[in-house]
C-alpha positions, 0 to 999 in steps of 0.5 A: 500500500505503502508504494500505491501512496508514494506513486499517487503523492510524488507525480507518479503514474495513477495506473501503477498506484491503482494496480499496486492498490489492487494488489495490496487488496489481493494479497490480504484476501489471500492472507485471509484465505489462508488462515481461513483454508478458503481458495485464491488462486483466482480473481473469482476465487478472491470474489468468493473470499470476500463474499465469504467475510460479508457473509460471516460477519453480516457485512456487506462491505467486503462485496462493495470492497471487492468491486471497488479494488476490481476496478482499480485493477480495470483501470490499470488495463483500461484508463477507464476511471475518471478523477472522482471516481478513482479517487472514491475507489482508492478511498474505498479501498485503502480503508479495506485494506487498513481493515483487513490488516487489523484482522490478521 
């Protein structure tokens, strides 16, 4: 997460600090995945992972989470966000990610 911020803030490329975001998601999910014996091998398996932590914790944040990380991970192939909402996106998914670290 640490160089999707530094990409953002010191005039770097706002497709790399998406995808590393992404990532930084990801590799959570994995994590808890894991811990959990829950697949992830797989963009849909991750999908499947965050369904299963709205689900166990009656939250259905993790669902809107995903999506919002996904589409960083779109724009990273596409340009397709505009400002506001990459800039929604990214808030949505750094506040997922600080979550799912304090869960580990």
């Amino acid at each position: 997460m640490a160089l999707s911020e530094t990409e953002r803030q010191n005039g770097g490329h706002q497709l790399v600090a998406a995808e590393l975001l992404w990532g930084a998601f990801a590799h959570c999910l994995i994590t808890v995945a894991q811990n959990e014996g829950l697949p992830h091998r797989s963009h849909e398996e991750l999908r499947f992972v965050a369904e299963q932590l709205s689900i166990s914790q009656n939250l259905e944040r993790w669902r809107s989470d995903f999506g919002a990380a996904g589409k960083l991970h779109v724009h990273f192939y596409h340009g397709n966000l505009t400002q506001g909402e990459l800039r929604t996106h990214t808030q949505a998914t750094i506040k997922a990610v600080q979550q799912l670290l304090r869960m580990l």
